[in-house]
C-alpha positions as CSV (number, residue, x, y, z in Angstrom):
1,X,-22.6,-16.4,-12.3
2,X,-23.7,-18.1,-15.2
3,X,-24.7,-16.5,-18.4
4,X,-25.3,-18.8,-21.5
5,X,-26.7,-17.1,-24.8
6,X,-27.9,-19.7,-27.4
7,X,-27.4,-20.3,-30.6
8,X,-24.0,-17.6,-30.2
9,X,-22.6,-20.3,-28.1
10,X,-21.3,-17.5,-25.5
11,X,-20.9,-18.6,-22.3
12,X,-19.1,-17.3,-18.6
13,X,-19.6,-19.8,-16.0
14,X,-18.7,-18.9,-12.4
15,X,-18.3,-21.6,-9.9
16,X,-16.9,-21.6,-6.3
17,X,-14.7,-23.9,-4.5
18,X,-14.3,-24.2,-0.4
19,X,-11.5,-25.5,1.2
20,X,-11.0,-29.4,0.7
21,X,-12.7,-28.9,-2.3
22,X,-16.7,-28.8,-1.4
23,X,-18.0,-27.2,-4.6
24,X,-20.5,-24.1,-3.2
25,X,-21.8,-23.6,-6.6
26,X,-22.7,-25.4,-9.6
27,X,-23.8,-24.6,-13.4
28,X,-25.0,-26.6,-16.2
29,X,-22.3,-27.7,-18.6
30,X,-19.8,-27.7,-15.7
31,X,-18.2,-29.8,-12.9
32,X,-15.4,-28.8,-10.8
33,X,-13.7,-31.3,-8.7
34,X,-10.2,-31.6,-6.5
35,X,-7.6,-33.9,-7.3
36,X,-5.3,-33.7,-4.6
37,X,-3.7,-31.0,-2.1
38,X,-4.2,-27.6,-4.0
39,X,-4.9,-29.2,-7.2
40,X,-8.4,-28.7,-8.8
41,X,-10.0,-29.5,-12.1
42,X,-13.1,-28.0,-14.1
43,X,-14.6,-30.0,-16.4
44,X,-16.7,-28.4,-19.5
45,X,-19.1,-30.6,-21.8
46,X,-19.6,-30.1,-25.1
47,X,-21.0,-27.0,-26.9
48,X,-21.0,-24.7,-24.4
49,X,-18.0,-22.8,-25.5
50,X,-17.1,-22.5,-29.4
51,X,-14.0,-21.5,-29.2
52,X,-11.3,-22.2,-26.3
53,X,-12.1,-21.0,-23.0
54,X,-10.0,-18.7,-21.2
55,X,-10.1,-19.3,-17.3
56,X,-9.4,-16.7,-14.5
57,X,-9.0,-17.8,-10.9
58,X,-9.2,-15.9,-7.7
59,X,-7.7,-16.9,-4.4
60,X,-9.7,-15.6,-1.6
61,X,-7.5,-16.3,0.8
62,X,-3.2,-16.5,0.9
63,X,-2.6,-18.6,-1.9
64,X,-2.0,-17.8,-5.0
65,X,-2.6,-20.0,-8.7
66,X,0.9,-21.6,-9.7
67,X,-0.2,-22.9,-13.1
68,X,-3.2,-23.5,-15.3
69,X,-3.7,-26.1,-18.5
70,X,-6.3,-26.1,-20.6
71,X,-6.8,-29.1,-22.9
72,X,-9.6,-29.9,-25.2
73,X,-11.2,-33.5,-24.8
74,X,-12.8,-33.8,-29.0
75,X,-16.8,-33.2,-29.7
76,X,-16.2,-28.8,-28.2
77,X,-15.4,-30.2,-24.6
78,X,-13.0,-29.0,-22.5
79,X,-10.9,-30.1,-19.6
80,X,-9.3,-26.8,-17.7
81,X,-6.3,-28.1,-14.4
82,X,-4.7,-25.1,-11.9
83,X,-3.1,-25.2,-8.8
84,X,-3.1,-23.3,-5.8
85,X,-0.2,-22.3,-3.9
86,X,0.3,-20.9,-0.3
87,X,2.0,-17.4,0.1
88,X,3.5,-18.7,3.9
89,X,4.5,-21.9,2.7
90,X,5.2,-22.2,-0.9
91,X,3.6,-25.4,-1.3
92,X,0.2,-26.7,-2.7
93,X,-2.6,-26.2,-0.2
94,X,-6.6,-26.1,-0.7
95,X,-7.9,-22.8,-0.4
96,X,-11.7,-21.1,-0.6
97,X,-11.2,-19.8,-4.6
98,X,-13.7,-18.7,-7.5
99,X,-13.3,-18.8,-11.2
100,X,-14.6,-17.5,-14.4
101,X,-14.7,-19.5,-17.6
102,X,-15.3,-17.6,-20.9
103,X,-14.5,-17.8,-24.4
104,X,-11.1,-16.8,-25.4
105,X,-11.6,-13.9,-28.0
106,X,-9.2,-12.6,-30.5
């Protein structure tokens, strides 16, 4: 999913990950890449959000998201780091997940 109205700089980008992080699905403005075992990172470039984005991620299979940062890089980009945990093992593990990125509102 990816919906991007201009001038209002609104934007929810969807992107999906598979296991050992092959990225299934890509968006302008957006890269998502793994960093290690379970650790993943989405990068945004700048002007597509306005104000910080707020990042939701969904485990398709047993794992779960441990933690999340999101950091802004200067110029409107943004640099947005979670984790995934298994459920069995309690430790970091790659699993098939999907996101949504969209502008934090008050």
């Amino acid at each position: 999913m990816a919906r991007i109205r201009v001038g209002a700089v609104a934007a929810v980008l969807g992107l999906a990950l598979g296991i050992g992080g092959a990225v299934w699905a890509t968006i302008p403005g957006a890269g998502a890449s793994r960093l290690g075992q379970g650790h993943y990172r989405i990068d945004i470039a700048p002007g597509v959000f306005s104000t910080i984005p707020d990042l939701v991620v969904m485990p398709i299979g047993k794992a779960y998201v441990s933690g999340a940062t999101v950091s802004g890089l200067g110029g409107g980009a943004w640099r947005l780091e979670y984790f995934l945990v298994g459920i069995d093992s309690n430790a970091l593990q790659d699993d098939l997940h999907r996101h949504a990125v969209q502008p934090l509102r008050a």
